[in-house]
LUMLO-376529 format. One record per atom (N, C-alpha, C, CB): residue number from 1; residue in one letter; atom name; x, y, z. Coordinates in steps of 0.2 Angstrom, whole numbers. Glycine has a CB too. Layout:
[NUM, 'A', 'CA', [X, Y, Z]]
...
% end
This chain:
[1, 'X', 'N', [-451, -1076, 324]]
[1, 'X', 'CA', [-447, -1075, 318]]
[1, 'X', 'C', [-448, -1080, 313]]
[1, 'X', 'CB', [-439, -1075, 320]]
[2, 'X', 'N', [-449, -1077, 308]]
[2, 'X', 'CA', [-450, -1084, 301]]
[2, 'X', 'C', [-445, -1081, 296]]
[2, 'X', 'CB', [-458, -1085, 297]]
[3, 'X', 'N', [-445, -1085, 291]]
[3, 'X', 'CA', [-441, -1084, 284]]
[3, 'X', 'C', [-446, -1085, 279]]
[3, 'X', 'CB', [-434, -1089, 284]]
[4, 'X', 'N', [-444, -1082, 275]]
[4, 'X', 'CA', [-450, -1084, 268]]
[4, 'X', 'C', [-443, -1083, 263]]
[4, 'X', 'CB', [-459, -1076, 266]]
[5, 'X', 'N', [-445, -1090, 261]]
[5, 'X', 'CA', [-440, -1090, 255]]
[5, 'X', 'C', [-439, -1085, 248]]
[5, 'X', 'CB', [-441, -1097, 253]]
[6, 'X', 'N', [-435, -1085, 247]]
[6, 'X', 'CA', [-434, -1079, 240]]
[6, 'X', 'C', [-438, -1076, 243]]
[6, 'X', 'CB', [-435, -1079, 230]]
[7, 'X', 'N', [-437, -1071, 248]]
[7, 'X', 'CA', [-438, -1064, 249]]
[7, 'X', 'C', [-437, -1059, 249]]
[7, 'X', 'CB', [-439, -1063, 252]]
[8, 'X', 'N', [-435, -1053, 249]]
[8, 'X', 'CA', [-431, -1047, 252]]
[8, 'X', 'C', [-437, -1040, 252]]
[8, 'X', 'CB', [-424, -1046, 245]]
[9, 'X', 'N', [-434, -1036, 254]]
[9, 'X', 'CA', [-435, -1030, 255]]
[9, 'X', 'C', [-434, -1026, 253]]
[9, 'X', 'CB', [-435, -1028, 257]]
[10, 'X', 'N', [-439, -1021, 250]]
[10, 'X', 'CA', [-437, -1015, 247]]
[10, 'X', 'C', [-444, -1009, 251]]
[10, 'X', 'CB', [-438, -1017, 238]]
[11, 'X', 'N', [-438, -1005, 249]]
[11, 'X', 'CA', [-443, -997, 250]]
[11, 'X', 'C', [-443, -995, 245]]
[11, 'X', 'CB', [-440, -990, 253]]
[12, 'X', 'N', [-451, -993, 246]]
[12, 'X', 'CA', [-454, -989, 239]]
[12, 'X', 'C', [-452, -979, 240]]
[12, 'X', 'CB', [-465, -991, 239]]
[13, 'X', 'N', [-456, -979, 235]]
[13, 'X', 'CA', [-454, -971, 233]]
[13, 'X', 'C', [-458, -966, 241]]
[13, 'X', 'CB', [-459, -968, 222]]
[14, 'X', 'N', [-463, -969, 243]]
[14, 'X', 'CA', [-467, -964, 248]]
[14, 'X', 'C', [-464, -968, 253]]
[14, 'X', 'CB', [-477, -964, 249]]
[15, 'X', 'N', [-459, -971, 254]]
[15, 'X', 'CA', [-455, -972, 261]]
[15, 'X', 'C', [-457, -977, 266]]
[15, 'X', 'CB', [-455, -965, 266]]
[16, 'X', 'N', [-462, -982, 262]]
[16, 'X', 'CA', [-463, -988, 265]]
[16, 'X', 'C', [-459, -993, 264]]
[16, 'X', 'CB', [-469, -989, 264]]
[17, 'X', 'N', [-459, -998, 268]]
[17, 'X', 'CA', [-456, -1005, 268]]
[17, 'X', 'C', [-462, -1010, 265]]
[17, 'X', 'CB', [-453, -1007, 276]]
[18, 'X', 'N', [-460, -1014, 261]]
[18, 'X', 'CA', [-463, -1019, 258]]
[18, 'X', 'C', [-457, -1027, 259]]
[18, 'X', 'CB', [-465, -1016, 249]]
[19, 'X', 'N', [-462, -1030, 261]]
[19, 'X', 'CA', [-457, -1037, 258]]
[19, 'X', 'C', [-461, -1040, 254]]
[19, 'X', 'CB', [-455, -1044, 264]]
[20, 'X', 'N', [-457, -1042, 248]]
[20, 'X', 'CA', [-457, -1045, 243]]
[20, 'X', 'C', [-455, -1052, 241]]
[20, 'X', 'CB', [-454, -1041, 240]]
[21, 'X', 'N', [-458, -1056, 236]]
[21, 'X', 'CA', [-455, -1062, 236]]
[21, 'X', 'C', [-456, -1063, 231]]
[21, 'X', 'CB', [-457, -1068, 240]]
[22, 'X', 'N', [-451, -1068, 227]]
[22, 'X', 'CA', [-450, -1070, 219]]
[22, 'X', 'C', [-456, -1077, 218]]
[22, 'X', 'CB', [-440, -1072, 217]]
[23, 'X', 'N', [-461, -1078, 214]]
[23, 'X', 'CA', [-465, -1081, 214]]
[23, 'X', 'C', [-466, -1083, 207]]
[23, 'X', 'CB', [-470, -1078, 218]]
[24, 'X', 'N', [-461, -1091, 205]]
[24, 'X', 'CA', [-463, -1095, 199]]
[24, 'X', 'C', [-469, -1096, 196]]
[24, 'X', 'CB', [-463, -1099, 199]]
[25, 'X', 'N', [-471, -1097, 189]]
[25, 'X', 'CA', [-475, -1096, 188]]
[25, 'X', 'C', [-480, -1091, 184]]
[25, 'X', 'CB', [-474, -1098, 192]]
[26, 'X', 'N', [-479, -1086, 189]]
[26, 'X', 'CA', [-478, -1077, 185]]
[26, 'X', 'C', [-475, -1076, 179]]
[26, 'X', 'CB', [-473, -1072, 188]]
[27, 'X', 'N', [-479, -1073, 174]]
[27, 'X', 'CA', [-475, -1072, 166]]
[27, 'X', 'C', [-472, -1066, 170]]
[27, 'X', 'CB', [-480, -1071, 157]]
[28, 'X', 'N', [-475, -1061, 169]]
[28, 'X', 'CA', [-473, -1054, 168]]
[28, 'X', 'C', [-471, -1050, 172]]
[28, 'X', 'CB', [-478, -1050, 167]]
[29, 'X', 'N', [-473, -1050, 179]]
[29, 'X', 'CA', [-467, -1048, 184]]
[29, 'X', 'C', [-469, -1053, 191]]
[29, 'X', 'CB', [-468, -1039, 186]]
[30, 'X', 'N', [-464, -1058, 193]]
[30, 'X', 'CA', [-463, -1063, 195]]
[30, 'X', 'C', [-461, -1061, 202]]
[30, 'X', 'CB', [-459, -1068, 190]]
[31, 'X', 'N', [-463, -1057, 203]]
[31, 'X', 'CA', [-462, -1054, 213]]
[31, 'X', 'C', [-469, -1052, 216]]
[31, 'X', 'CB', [-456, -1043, 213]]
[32, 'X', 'N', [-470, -1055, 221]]
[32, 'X', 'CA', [-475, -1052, 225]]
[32, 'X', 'C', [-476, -1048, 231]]
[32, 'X', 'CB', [-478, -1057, 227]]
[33, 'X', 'N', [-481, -1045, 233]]
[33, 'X', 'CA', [-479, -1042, 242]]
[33, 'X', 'C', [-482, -1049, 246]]
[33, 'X', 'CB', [-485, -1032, 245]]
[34, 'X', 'N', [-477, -1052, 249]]
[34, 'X', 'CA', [-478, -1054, 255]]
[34, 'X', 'C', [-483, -1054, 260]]
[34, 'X', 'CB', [-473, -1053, 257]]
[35, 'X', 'N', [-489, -1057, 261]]
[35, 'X', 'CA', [-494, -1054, 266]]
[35, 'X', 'C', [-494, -1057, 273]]
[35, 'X', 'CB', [-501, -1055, 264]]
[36, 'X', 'N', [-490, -1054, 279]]
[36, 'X', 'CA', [-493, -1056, 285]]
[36, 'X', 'C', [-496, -1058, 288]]
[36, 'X', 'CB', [-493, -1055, 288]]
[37, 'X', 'N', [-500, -1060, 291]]
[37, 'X', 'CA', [-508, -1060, 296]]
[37, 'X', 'C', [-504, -1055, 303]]
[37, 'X', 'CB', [-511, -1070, 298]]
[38, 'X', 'N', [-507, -1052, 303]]
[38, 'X', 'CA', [-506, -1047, 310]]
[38, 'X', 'C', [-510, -1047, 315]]
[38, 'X', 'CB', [-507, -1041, 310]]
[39, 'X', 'N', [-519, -1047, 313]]
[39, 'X', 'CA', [-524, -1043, 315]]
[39, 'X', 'C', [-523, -1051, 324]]
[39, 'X', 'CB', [-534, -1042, 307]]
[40, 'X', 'N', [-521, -1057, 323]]
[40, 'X', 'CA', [-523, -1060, 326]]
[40, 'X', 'C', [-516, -1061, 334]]
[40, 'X', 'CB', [-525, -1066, 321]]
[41, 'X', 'N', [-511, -1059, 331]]
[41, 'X', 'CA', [-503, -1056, 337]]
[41, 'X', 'C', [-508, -1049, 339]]
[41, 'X', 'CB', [-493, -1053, 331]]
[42, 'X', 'N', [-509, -1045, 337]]
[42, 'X', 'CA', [-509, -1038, 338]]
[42, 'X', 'C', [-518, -1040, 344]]
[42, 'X', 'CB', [-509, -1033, 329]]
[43, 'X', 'N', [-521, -1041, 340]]
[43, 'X', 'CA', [-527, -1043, 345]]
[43, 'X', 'C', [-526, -1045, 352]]
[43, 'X', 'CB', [-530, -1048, 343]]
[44, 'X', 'N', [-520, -1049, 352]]
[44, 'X', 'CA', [-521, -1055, 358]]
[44, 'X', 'C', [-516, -1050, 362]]
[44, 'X', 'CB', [-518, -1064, 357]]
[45, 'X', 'N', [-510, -1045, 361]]
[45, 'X', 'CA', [-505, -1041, 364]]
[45, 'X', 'C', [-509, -1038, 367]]
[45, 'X', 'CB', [-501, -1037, 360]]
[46, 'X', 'N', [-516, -1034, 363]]
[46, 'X', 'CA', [-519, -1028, 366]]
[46, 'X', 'C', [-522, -1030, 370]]
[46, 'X', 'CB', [-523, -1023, 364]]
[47, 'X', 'N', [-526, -1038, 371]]
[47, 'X', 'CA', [-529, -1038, 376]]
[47, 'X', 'C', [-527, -1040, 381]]
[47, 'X', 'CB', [-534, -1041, 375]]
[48, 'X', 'N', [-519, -1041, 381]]
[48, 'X', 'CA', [-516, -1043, 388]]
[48, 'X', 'C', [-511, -1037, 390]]
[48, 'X', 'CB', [-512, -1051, 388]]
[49, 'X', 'N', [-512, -1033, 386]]
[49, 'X', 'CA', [-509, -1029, 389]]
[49, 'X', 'C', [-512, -1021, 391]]
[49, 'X', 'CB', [-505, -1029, 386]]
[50, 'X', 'N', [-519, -1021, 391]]
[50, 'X', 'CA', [-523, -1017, 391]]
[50, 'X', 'C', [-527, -1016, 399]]
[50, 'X', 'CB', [-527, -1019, 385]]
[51, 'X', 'N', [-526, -1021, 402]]
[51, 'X', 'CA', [-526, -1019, 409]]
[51, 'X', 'C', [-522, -1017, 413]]
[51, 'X', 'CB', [-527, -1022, 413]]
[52, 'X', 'N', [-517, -1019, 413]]
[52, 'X', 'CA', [-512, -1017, 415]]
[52, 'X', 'C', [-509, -1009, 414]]
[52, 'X', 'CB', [-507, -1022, 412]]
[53, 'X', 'N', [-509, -1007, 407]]
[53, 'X', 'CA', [-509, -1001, 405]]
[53, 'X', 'C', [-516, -996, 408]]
[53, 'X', 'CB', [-508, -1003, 398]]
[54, 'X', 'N', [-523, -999, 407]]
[54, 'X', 'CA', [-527, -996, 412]]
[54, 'X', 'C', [-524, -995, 420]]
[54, 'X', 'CB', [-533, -999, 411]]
[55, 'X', 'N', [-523, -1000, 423]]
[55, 'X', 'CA', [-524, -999, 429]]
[55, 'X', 'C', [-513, -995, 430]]
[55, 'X', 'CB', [-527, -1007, 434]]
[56, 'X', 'N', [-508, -994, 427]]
[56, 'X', 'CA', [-502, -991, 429]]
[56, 'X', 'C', [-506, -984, 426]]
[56, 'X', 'CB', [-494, -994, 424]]
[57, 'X', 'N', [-507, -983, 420]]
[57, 'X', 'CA', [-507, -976, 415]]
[57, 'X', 'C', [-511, -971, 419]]
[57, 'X', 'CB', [-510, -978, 407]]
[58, 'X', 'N', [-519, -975, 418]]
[58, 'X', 'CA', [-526, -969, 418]]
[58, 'X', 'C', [-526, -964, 423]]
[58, 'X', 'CB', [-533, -974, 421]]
[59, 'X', 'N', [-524, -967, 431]]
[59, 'X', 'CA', [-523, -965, 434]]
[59, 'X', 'C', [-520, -956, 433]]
[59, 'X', 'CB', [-520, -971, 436]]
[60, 'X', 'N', [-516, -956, 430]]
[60, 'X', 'CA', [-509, -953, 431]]
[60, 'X', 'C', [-511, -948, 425]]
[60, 'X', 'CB', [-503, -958, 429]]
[61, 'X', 'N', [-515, -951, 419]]
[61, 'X', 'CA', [-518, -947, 415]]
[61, 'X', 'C', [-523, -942, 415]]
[61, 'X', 'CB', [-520, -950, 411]]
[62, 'X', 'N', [-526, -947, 419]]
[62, 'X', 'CA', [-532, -941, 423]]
[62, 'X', 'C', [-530, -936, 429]]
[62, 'X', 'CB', [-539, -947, 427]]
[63, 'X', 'N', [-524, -937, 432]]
[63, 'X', 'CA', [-521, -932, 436]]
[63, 'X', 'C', [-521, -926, 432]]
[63, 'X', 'CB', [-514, -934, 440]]
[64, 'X', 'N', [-515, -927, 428]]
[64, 'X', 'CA', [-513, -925, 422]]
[64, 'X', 'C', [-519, -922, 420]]
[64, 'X', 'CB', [-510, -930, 418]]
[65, 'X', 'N', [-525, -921, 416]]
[65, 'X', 'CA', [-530, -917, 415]]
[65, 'X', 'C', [-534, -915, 418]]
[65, 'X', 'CB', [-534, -920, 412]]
[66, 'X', 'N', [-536, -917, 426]]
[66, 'X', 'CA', [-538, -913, 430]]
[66, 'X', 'C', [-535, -908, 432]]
[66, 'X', 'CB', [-538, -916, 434]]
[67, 'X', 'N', [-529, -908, 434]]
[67, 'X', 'CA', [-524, -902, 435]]
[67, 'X', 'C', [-524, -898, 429]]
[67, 'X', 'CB', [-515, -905, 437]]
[68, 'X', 'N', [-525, -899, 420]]
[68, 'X', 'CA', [-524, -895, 416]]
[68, 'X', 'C', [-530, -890, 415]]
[68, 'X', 'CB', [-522, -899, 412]]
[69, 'X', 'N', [-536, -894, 417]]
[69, 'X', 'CA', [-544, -890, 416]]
[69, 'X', 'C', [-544, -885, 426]]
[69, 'X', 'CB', [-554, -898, 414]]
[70, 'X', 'N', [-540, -889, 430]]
[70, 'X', 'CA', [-541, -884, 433]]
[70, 'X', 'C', [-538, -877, 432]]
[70, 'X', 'CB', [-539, -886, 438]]
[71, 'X', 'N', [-531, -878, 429]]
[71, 'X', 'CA', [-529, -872, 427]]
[71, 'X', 'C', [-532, -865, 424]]
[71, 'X', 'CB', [-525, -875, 424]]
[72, 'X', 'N', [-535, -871, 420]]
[72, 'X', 'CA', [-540, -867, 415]]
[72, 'X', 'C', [-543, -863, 418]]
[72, 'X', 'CB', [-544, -870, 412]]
[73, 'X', 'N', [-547, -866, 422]]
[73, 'X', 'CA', [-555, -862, 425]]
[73, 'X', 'C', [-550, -856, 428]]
[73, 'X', 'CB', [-562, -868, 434]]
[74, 'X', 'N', [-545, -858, 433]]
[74, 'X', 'CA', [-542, -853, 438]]
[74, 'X', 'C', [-542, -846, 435]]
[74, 'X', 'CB', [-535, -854, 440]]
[75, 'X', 'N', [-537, -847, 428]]
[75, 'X', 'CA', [-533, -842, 424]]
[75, 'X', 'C', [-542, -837, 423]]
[75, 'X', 'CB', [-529, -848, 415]]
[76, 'X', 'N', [-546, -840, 420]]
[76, 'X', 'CA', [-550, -835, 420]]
[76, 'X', 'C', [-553, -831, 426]]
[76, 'X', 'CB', [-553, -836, 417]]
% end
């Protein structure tokens, strides 16, 4: 959890969330969008959580499709 000072949030008109910060300095319109870094949380999530999810899920998915293309062939 962080705080970025003079921030806030707004929704725009297509239904997205932006955070915004007030940023001195700026003549003309003195708000910015706020930029996260993601790509390096999100990286490290999938890759510890991506075995785990192979070895509970796959399993179960592939049952799941096998049974569904069996069907198939039967039906005709």
């Amino acid at each position: 959890n962080r705080r970025i000072p003079g921030a806030f949030i707004q929704q725009l008109k297509n239904g997205r969330w932006h955070v915004m910060q007030r940023v001195a300095g700026k003549n003309r319109y003195p708000i910015d969008v706020v930029k996260i870094p993601m790509a390096v949380p999100l990286t490290t999530a999938f890759k510890q959580n991506i075995e785990r999810i192979r070895r509970e899920r796959l399993p179960k998915e592939l049952g799941y499709a096998l049974q569904h293309q069996l069907r198939m062939v039967i039906k005709r």
